[in-house]
C-alpha positions in Angstrom: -37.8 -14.2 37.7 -35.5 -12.0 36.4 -36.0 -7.9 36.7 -35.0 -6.0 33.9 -34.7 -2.2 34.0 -37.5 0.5 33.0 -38.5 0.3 29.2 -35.8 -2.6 28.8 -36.5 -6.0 27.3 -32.9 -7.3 28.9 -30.0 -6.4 30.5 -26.8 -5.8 28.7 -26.0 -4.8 25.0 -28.6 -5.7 22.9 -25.5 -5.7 19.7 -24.6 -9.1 21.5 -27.9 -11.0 20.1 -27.3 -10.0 16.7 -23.9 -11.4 16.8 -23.5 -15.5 15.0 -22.0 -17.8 18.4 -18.4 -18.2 17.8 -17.3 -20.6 15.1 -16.2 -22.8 17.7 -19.5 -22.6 19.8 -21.1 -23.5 16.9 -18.7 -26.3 16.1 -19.5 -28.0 19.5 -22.9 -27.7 18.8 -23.0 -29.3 15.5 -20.6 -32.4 16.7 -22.7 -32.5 20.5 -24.8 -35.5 18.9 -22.7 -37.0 16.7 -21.0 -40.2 17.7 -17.3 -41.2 16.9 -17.5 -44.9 15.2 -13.7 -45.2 15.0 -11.0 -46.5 17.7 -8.4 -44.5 16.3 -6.8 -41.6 18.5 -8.7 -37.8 17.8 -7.2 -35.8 15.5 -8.0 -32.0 16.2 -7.5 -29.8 13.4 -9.8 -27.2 14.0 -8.4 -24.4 16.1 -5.1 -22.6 14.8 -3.1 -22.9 17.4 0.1 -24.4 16.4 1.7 -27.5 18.7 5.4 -26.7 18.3 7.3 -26.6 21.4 8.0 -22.8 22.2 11.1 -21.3 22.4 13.7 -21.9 25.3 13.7 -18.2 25.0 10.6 -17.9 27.2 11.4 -19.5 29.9 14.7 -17.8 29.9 13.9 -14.7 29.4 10.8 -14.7 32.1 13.1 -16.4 34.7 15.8 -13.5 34.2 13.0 -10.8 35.1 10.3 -13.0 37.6 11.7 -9.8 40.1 9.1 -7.6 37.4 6.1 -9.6 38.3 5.1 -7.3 40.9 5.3 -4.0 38.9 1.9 -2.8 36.7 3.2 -2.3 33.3 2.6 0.9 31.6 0.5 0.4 28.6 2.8 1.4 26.3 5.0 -1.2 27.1 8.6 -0.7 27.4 11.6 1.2 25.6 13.2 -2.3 24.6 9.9 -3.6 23.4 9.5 -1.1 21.0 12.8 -1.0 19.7 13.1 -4.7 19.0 9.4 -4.4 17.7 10.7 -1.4 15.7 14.3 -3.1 14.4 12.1 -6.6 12.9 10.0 -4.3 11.3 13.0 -2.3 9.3 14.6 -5.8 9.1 11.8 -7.7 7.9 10.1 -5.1 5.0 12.8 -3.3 4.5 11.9 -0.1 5.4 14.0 3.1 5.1 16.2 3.8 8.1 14.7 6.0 10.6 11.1 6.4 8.7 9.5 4.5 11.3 9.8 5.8 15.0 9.2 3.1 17.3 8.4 5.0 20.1 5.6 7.1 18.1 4.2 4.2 16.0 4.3 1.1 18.2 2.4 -0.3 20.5 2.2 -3.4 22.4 -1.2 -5.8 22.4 -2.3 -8.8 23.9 -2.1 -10.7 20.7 -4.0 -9.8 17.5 -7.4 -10.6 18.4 -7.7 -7.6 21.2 -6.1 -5.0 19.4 -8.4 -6.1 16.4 -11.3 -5.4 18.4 -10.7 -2.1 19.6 -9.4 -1.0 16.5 -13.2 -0.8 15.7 -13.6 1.1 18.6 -10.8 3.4 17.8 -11.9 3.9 14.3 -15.5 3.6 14.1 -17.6 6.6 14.6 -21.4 7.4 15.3 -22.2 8.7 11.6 -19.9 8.6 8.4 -20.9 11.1 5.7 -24.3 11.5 7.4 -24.7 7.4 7.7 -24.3 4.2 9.9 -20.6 3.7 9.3 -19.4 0.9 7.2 -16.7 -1.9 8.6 -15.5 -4.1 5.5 -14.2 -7.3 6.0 -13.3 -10.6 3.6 -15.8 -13.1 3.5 -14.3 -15.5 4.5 -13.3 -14.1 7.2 -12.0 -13.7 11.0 -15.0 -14.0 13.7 -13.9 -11.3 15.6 -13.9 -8.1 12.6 -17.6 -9.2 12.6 -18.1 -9.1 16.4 -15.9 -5.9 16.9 -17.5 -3.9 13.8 -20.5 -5.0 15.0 -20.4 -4.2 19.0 -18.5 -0.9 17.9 -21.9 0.1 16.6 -20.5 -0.3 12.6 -22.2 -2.4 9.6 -20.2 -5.1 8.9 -20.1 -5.4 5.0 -18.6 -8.7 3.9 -16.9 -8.6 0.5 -16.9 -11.7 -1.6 -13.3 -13.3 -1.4 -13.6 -16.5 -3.5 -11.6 -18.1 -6.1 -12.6 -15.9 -8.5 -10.9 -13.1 -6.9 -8.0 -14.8 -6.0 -9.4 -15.2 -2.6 -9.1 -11.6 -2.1 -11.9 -8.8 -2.1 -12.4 -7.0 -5.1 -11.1 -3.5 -4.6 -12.8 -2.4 -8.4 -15.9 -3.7 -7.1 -16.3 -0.9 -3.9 -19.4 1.4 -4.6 -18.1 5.1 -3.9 -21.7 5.4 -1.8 -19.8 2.3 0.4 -16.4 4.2 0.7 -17.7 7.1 1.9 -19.5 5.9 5.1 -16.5 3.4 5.3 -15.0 4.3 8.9 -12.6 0.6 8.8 -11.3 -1.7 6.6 -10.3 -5.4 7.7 -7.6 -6.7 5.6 -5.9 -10.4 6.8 -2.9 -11.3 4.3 -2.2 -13.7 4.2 -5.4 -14.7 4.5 -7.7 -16.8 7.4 -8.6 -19.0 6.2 -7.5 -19.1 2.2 -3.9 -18.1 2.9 -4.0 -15.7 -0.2 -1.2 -13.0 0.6 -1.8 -9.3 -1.1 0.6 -7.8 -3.5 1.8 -4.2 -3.9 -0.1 -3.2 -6.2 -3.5 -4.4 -4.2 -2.0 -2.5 -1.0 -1.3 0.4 -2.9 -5.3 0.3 -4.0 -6.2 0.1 -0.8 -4.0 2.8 0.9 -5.2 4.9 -1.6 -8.7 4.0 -1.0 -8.0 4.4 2.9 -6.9 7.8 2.4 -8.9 9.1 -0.1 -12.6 8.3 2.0 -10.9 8.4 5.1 -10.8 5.6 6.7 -8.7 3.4 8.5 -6.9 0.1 6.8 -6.1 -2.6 9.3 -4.2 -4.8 7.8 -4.0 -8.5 10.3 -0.8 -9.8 9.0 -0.3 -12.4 11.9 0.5 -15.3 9.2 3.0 -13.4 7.5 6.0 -15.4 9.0 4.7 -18.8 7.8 4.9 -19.2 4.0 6.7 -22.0 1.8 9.1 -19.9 0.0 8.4 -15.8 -0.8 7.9 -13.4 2.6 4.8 -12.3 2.1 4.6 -8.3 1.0 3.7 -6.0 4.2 1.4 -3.2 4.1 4.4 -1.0 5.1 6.6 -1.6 2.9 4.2 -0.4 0.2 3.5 2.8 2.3 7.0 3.1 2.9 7.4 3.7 -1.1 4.6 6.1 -1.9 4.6 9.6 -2.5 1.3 10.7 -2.0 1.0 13.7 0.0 0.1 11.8 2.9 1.0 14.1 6.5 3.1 10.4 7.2 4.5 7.6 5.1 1.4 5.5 7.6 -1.9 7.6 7.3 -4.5 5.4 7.8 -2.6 2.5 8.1 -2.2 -0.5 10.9 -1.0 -3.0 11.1 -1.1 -5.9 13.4 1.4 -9.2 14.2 1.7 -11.3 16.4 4.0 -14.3 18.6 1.2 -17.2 18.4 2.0 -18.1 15.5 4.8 -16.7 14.3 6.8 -17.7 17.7 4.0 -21.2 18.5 3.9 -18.6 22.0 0.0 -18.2 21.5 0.0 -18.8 25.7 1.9 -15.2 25.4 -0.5 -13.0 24.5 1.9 -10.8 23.0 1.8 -8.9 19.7 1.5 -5.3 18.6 0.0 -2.9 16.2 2.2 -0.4 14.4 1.8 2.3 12.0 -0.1 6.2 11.6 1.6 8.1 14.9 -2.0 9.7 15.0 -4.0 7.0 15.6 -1.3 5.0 17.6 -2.0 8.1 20.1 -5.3 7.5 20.4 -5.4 3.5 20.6 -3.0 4.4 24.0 -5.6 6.5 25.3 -8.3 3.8 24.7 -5.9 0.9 25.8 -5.9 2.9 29.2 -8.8 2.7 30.1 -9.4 -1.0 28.2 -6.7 -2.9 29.3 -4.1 -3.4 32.1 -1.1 -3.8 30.0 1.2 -6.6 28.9 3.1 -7.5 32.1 7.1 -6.6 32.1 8.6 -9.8 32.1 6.1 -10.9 29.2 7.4 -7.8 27.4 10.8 -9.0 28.2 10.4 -12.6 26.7 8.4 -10.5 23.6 11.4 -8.6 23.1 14.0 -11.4 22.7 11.8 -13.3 20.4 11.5 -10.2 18.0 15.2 -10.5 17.6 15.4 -13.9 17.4 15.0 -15.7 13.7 16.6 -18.9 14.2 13.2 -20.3 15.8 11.0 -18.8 13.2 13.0 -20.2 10.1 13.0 -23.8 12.1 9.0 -23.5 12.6 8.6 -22.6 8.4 11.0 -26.1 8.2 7.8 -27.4 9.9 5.4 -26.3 8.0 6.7 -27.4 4.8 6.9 -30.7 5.9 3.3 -30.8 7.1 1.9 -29.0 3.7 4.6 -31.6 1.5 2.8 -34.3 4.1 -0.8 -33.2 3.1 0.0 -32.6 -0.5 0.8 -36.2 -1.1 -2.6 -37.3 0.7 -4.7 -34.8 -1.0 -2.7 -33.1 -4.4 -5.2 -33.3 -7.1 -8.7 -33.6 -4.7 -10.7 -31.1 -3.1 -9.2 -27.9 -4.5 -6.1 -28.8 -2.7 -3.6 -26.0 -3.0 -0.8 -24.9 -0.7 -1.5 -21.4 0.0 1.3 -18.5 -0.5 1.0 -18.3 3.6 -0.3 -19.4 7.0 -1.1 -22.8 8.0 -4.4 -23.6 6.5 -5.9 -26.3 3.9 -8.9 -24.6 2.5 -11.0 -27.3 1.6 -14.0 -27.7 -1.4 -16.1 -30.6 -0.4 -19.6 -29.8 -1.3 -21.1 -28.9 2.3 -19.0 -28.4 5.0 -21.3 -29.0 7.6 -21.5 -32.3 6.7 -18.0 -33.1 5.6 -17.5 -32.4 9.3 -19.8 -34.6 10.7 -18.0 -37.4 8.7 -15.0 -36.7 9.4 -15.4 -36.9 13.4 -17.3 -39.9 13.0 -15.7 -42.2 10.7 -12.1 -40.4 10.7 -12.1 -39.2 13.9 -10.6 -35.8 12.2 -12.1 -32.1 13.4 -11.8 -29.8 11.6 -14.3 -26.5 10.8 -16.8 -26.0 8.6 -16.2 -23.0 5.6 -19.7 -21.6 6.5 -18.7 -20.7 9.3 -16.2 -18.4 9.0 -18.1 -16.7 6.3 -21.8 -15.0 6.0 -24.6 -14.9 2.8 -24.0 -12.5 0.8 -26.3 -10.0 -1.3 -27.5 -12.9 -3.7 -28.0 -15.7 -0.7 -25.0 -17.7 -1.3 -22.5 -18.2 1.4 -18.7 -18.5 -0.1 -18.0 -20.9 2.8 -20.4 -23.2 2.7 -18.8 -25.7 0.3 -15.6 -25.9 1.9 -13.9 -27.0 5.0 -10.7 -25.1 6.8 -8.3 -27.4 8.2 -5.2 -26.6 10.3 -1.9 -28.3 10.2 -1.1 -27.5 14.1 0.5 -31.0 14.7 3.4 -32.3 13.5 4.4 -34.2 9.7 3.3 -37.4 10.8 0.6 -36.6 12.5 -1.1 -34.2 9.7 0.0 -37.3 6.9 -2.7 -39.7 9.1 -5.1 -37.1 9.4 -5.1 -36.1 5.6 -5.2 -40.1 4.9 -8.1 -40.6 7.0 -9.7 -37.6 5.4 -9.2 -38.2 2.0 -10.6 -42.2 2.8 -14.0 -40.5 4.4 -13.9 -37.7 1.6 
């Protein structure tokens, strides 16, 4: 039997039961019974992480500094990850030469997903404006703004971010009563899973916002690198060009990227955040005592890979050819559309769940149901729940069979 403390029902944070399982625990639950009635090799398009070959640059640039193995790393990172973090950011969005200070407003991460998460820790507080603070989020949306709002002792709030909003949350649509227990805003453009990418004018809204309620805007731009034919706007190039009064051109801004995708390095773990000097302070401090730091040769191999763009323009070469592969299985069914960035189909099928189930049993295609990625909103409907998110991680021919045998199944 198991002994639990004095006045306790169980050990451990009780925030944890409240949390949805992962969309992939759930996945494996809902396929555990199902059988596969087709001989034809499994085709697994359900977890974004992308099958290109990575970069000789790793392997290089970790052999060059194995002798750094046995050093701890400083949490920070190092000089020449910054910079190089620092010089793609100018290069990539334009920014104005020495507005952004690498050393002050960058800091390295272990991917997106952790920084992510203790950004709510960083941002959220006990009470907002006298109130359980607010975390807002798409809905659709990434599983872990939910889980980290959530264990960060926040309300996640999931805003509607449908076709009818141009798969994007309605700014106009915020309550002030919401913005001003608001502690933390989750922004992903361009979007997981709907690959809609925000404009200026809807990053301007939301800086604004941000600023004006105080809270902080974290915008996940990790599919930013992988788009058909515009870059996608950044959230700092729109901060860069406002005049606003703010104490620095990033106030409330931050912003996160990342190599697993961009680089197909998601083994890495390497990424940053980058933006408001202020709060970049304090997500050190709470990195100190959170994590061990991104070891020095990693932060070597990160370093040459920000620099490099010849491997980054070959994977969008890739991509193209997957989404020209799918469009000529699917163009005209299913809501098909080819999203202005990241590596998604976003799928209308009806329901999902069962679109799933039929596709790992007669196509022997996984992919992830909508619904789970997203929550019921206010008037019980689920934005998800008629769609399906598949990712086009394998290569031309490979995503051309699987969109085949989908739209045979379909």
């Amino acid at each position: 039997m198991t002994a639990y403390g004095p006045g306790t029902d169980r050990l451990g944070n009780d925030r944890l039961d409240r949390l949805s399982d992962y969309p992939f625990t759930r996945l494996a639950t809902l396929l555990a019974d199902q059988p596969v009635r087709t001989n034809r090799p499994a085709l697994m398009l359900s977890l974004g992480e992308p099958q290109h070959p990575p970069p000789g640059l790793i392997d290089e640039t970790l052999r060059a500094n194995a002798h750094l193995w046995g050093k701890y790393p400083p949490v920070n990172g190092t000089a020449e990850f910054r910079a190089a973090v620092g010089a793609w950011l100018n290069r990539r969005y334009g920014l104005p030469e020495g507005v952004l200070d690498p050393e002050l407003s960058v800091l390295p991460a272990a991917g997106t997903r952790e920084a992510l998460f203790l950004t709510a820790l960083l941002a959220v507080p006990e009470r907002k404006a006298g109130q359980r603070p607010a975390v807002l989020m798409p809905n659709p949306f990434y599983a872990v703004y939910e889980g980290a709002g959530m264990l960060a002792g926040g309300e996640p709030v999931f805003l509607s971010a449908t076709r009818e909003t141009g798969f994007l949350p309605d700014l106009e649509s915020l309550a002030p009563a919401l913005l001003e227990r608001t502690a933390l805003f989750y922004l992903c453009s361009p979007g997981n899973p709907q690959g809609a990418a925000a404009d200026a004018g809807y990053f301007a809204r939301a800086l604004g916002l941000a600023r004006h309620y105080g809270f902080v805007l974290a915008v996940d731009e990790c599919y930013s690198e992988i788009y058909t034919a515009t870059p996608p706007v950044g959230a700092l190039t729109v901060a860069a060009g406002l005049a606003d009064g703010a104490a620095s051109p990033w106030s409330n801004l931050l912003v996160f990227h990342s190599l697993s995708k961009r680089s197909s390095a998601a083994g890495l773990r390497s990424g940053f955040v980058a933006g408001d000097p202020a709060l970049i302070k304090r997500f050190s401090r709470l990195r100190s005592y959170s994590n061990a730091g991104s070891p020095l040769p990693v932060l070597a191999a990160a370093a040459a890979l920000w620099r490099d763009e010849a491997h980054v323009e070959d994977n969008r070469v890739r991509y193209r050819a997957k989404f020209d592969a799918a469009a000529a299985e699917l163009e005209g069914r299913f809501g098909f559309y080819r999203p202005a960035g990241g590596f998604f189909l976003w799928l209308e099928v009806g329901d999902g769940e069962a679109a799933c189930r039929r596709l790992w049993s007669d196509a022997g295609v996984r992919v992830l149901p909508g619904a789970y990625v997203s929550r019921t909103d206010a008037e019980g409907r689920n934005p998800g729940t008629a769609y399906i998110r598949v990712a086009l991680v394998h290569d031309a021919d490979l995503i051309a069979e699987a969109c085949a045998r989908m739209a045979r199944v379909l």
